[in-house]
C-alpha positions in Angstrom: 82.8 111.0 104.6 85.3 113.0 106.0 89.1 111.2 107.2 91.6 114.3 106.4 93.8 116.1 109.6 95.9 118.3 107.0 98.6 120.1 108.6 99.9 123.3 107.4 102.5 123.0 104.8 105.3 125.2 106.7 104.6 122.9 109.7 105.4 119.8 107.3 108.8 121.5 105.7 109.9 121.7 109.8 108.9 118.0 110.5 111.6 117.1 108.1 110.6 117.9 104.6 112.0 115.5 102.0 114.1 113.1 104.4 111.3 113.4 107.2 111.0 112.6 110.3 111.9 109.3 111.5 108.7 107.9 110.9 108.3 108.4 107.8 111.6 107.5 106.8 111.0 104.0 108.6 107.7 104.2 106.0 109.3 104.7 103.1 112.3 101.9 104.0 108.7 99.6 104.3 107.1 100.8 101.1 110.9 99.8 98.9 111.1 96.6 100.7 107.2 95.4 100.4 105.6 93.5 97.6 104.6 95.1 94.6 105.3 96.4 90.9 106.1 100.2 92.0 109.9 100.7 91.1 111.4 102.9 94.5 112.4 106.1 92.2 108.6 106.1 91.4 107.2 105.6 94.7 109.6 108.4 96.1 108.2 110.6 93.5 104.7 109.2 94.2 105.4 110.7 98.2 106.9 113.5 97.2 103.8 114.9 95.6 101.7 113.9 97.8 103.8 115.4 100.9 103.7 118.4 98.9 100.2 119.2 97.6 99.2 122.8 99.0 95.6 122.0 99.2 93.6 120.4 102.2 92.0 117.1 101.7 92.9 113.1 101.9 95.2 111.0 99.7 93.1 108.5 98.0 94.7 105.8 95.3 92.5 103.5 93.4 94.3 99.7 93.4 96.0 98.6 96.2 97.2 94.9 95.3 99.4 94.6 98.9 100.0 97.9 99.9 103.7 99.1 98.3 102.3 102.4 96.7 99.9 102.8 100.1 103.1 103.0 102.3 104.8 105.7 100.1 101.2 107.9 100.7 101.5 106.7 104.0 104.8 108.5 104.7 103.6 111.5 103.0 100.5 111.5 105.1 102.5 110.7 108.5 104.1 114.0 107.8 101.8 116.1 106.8 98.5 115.0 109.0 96.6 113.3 106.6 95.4 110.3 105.9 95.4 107.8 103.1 92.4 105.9 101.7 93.1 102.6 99.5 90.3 101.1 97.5 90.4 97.8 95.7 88.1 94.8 95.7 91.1 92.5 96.4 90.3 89.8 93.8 93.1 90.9 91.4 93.4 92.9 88.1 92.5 91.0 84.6 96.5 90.4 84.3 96.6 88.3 87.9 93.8 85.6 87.4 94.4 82.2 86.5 96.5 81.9 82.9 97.5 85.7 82.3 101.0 86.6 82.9 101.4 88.1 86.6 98.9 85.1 88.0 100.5 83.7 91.6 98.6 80.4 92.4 99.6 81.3 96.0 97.3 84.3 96.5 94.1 81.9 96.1 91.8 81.7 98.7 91.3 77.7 98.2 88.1 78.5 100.3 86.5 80.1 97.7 88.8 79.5 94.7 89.8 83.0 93.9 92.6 85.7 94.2 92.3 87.6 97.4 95.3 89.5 98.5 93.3 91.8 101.4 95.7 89.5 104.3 98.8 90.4 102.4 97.5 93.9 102.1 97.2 94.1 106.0 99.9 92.3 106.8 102.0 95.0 104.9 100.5 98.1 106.6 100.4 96.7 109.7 104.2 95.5 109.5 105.0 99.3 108.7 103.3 100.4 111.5 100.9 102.3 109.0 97.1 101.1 110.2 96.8 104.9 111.8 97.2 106.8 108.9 95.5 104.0 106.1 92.3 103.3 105.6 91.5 100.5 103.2 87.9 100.6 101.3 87.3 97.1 100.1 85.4 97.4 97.0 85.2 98.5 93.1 85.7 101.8 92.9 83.0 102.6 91.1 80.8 101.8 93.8 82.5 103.8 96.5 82.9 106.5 94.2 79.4 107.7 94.3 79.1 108.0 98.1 82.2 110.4 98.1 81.7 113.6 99.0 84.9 114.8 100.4 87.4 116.8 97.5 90.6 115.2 97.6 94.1 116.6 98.0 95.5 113.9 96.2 93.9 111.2 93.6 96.6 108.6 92.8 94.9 106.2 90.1 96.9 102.6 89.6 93.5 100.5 89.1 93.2 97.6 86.7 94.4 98.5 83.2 91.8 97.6 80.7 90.8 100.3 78.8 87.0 99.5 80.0 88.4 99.8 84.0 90.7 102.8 83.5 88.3 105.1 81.4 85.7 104.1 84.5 88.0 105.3 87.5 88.3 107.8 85.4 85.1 109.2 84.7 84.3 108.1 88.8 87.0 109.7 90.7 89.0 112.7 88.7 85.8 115.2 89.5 86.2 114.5 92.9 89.9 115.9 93.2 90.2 119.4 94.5 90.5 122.7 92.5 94.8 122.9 93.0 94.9 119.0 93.7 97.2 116.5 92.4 96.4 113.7 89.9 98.9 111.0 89.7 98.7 108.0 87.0 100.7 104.9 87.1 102.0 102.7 84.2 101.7 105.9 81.8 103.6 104.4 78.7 103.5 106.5 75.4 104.8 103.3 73.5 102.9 100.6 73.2 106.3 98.5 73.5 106.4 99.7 76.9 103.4 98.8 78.7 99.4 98.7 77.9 97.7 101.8 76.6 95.0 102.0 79.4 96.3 104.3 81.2 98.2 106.4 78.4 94.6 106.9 77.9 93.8 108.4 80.8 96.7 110.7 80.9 95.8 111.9 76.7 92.5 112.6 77.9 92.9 114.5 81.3 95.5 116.6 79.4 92.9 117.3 76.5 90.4 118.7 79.2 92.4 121.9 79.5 91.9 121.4 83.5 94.8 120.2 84.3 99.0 121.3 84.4 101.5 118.7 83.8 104.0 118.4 87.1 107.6 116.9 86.3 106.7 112.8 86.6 109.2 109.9 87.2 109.7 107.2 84.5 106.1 105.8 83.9 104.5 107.9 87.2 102.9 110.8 85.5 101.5 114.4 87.6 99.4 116.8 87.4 97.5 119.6 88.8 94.0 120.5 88.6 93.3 123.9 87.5 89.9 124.3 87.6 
């Protein structure tokens, strides 16, 4: 499955570099303003790595919800000449069915009786004038995950946050991300007070492997670079 245009990375610094063309800075404006739980400081930082990753290959992020942290790749890839796969199953997280704290009765399908925020997720790419450079994968990632073949510039993981559902995008996608790629992990907070461990988890563990460098982050956005 191959989706990536990469451009080279001098041609990218011309096209703008951080305040970009204005595309992408029409793309960014979209990815503040849109739904979602990505604070704007960590979504800038979010594009910024991904407009700057040296290696070839797509942007991929596992959990989409409506499509905030997809427009902030989306910019990044509308500069560079790449393109940004989404994947998500669209049914909601643990924390958004009925009776858990984020829950919103309005993103029910009454049809069927469950979550389903895929039409909010278009809406919000399509808004942005985005549906060029994203590709959605409607799914769990696990099962995409073994039908990937193509490495990946960029693996941005922001999946559910169990610690059953974050060790398994885990263990399914981090092999997959090029030799010089970046891995980038949301909701990384080091005190429990903060946030859920889940993905503190991920980011103890990836660390431990020796494969990867840590990359300055922003607030709970953490980065790094594969090694080897």
């Amino acid at each position: 499955m191959t989706v990536d245009r990469p451009r080279p990375a001098a041609r990218a610094e011309r096209a703008g570099g951080s305040g970009g063309p204005p595309g992408v800075l029409l793309l960014l404006s979209a990815a503040k303003a849109a739904p979602g739980f990505m604070p704007d400081d960590e979504g800038r930082a979010l594009y910024e790595a991904a407009r700057t990753v040296a290696v070839p290959g797509p942007l991929l992020e596992v959990g989409t919800w409506m499509g905030k942290s997809a427009l902030y790749l989306a910019a990044a890839a509308r500069e560079t000449g790449r393109q940004v796969v989404t994947v998500d199953h669209h049914r909601g997280s643990e924390e958004h069915q009925p009776g858990w704290e984020y829950h919103d009765p309005s993103l029910v399908d009454p049809r069927v009786g469950r979550l389903d925020t895929l039409p909010h997720f278009r809406r919000t790419v399509a808004d942005a004038g985005a549906e060029d450079v994203v590709i959605a994968v409607v799914t769990r990632s696990e099962v995409l995950a073994p039908l990937w073949s193509t490495p990946l510039a960029l693996l941005f993981l922001d999946g559910s946050h169990t610690e059953e559902s974050a060790r398994r995008d885990q263990d399914a996608w981090v092999a997959k991300l090029a030799v010089g790629g970046t891995l980038a992990i949301h909701d990384v907070f080091p005190d429990p007070a903060d946030g859920g461990q889940a993905p503190f988890g991920v980011y103890t563990r990836v660390v431990a492997s020796g494969d990867f460098e840590e990359l300055p982050g922003t607030g709970s956005l953490r980065l790094l670079r594969r090694l080897r």
